[in-house]
Backbone as CSV, one residue per row, in Angstrom:
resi,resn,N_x,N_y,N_z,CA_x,CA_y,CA_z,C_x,C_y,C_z
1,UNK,62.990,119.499,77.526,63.704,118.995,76.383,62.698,118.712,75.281
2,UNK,63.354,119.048,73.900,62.387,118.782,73.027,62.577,118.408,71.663
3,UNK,62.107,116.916,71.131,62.696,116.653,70.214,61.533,116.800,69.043
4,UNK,62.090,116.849,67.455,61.243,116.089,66.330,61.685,114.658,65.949
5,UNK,60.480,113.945,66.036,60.829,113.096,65.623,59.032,112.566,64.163
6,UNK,60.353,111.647,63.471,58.903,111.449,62.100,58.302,109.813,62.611
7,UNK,57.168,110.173,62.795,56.718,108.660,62.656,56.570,107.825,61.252
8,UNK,57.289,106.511,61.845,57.224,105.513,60.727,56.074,104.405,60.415
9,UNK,55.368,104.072,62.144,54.488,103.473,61.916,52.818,104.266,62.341
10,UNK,51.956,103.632,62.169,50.257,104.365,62.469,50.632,104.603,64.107
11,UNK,50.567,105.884,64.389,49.928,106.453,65.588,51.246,105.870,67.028
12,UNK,52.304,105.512,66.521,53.450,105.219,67.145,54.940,105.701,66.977
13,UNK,55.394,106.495,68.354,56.513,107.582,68.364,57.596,106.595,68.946
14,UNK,59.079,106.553,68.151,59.969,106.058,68.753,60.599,107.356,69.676
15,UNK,60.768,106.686,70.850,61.734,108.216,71.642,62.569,107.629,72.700
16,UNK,63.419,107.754,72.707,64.401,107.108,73.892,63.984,105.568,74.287
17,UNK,64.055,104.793,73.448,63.715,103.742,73.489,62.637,102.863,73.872
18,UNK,61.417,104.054,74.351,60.398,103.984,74.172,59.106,104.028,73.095
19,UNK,58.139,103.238,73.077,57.405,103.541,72.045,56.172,104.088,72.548
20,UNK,55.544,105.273,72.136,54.792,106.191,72.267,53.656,105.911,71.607
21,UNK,52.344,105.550,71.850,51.290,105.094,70.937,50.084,105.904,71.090
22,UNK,49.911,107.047,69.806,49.483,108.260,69.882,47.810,107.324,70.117
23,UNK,46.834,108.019,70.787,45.792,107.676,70.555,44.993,108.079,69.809
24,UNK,43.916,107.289,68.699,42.943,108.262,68.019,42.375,108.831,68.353
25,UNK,42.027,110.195,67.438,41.422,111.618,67.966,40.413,111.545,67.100
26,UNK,39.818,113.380,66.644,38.730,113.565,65.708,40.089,114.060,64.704
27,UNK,40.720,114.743,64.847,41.355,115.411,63.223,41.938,114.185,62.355
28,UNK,42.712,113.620,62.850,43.546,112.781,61.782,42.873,111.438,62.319
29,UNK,43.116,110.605,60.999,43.064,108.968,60.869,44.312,108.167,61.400
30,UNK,44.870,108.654,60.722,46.483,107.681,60.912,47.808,109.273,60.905
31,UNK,48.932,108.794,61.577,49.816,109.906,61.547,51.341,109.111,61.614
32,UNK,50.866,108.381,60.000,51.947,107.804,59.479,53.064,108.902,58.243
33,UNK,54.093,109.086,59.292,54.788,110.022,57.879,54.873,111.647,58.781
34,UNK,54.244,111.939,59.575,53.993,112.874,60.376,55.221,113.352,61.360
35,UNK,55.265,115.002,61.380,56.177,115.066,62.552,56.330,115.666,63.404
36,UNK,56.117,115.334,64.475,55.466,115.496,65.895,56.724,115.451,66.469
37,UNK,56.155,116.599,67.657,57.270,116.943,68.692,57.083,116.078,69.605
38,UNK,58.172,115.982,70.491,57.744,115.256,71.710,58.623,115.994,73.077
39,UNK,58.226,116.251,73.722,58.550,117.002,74.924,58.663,116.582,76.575
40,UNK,59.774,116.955,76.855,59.874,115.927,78.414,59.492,116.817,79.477
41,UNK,59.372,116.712,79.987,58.729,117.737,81.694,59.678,117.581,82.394
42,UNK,59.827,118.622,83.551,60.689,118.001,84.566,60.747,117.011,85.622
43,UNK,59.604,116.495,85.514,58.928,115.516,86.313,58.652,114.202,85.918
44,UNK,58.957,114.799,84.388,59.705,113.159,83.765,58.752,112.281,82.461
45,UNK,57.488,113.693,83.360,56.436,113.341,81.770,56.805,113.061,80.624
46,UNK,56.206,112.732,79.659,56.720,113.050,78.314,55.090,113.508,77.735
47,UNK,55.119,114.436,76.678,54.263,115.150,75.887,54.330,114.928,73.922
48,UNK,53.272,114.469,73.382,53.675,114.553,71.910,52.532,115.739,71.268
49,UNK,53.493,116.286,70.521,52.902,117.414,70.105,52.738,117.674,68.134
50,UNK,51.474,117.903,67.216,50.989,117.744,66.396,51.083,119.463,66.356
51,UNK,52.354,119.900,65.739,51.899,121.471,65.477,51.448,122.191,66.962
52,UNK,50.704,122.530,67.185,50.184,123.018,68.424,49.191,122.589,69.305
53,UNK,48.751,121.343,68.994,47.723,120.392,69.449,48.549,119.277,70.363
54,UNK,48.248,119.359,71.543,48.580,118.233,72.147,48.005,117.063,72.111
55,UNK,48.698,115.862,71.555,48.013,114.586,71.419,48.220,113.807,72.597
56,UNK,49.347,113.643,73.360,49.189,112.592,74.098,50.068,113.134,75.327
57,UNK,49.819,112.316,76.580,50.735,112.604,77.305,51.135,111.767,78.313
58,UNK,52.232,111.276,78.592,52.544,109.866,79.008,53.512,109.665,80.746
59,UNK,53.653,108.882,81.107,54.304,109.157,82.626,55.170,109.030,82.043
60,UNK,56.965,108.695,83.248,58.343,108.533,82.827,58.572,107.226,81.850
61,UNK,57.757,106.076,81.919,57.555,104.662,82.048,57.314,104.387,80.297
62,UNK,56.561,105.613,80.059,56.159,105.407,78.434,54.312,105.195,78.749
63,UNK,54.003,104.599,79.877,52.466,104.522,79.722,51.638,106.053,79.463
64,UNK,50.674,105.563,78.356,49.680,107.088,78.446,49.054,107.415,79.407
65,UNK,49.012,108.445,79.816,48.192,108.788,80.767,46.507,109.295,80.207
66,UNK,45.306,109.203,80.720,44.301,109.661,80.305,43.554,110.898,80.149
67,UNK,42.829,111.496,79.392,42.763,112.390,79.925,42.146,112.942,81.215
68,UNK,41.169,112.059,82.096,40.825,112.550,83.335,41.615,112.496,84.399
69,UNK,42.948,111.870,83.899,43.903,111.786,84.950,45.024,113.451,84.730
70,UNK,45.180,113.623,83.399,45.933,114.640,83.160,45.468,115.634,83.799
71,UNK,43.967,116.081,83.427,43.262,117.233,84.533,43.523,116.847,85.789
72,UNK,43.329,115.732,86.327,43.366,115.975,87.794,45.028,116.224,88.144
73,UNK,46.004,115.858,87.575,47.276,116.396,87.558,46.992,117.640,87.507
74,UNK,46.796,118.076,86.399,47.363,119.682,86.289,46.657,120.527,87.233
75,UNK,45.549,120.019,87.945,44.407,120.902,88.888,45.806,120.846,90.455
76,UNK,46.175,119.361,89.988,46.496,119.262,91.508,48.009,120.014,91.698
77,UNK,48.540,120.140,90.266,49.836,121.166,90.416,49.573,122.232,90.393
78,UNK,48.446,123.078,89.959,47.859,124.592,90.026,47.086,124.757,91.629
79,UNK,46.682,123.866,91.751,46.622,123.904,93.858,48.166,124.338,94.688
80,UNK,48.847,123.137,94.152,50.156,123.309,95.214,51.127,124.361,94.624
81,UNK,50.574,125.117,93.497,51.091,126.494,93.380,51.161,127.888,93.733
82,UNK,49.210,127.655,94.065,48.644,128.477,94.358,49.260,129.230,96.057
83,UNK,49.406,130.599,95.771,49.710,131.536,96.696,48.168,131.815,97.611
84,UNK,47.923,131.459,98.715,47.013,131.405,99.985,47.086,132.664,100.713
C-alpha cells in the first residue's frame, strides 16, 4: 500500500495515526512542506520515501528501525529465500 502524504512539521510524517519521525540525513536539512511517500510491507513495515531515496523505515508500532538492523533484516529475508 502506498500513500502521499505532505509534511507539515520538520522531519515528521502523519500516517494512520502514527507519527513518523524522518531522521537527518546528508541531502536535506529540514523536509518541511515536502512530499514523501510512505509505503506499507506485508509484514507490516512501513517505508518513507523522498522521490526515490529511501529515508526511513519503521516496524508495525511506528518505531524506526536502524539502519544495521534493516540490513540484518533484509540479509535474513534473502537467506530464507534463497533456493539450496
Amino acid at each position: 500500500m502506498r500513500r502521499t502524504e505532505l509534511l507539515q512539521e520538520i522531519r515528521v510524517v502523519r500516517f494512520e495515526g502514527l507519527s513518523l519521525q524522518i531522521p537527518p540525513d546528508k541531502y536535506r536539512c529540514q523536509y518541511v512542506r515536502v512530499k514523501v511517500r510512505v509505503h506499507r510491507y506485508p509484514d507490516g513495515r512501513l517505508a518513507v520515501f523522498h522521490g526515490p531515496r529511501k529515508l526511513a523505515v519503521y516496524d508495525a508500532q511506528g518505531n524506526l528501525i536502524d539502519k544495521k538492523k534493516q540490513l540484518h533484516v533484509f540479509k535474513r529475508e534473502l537467506h530464507g529465500r534463497r533456493i539450496v
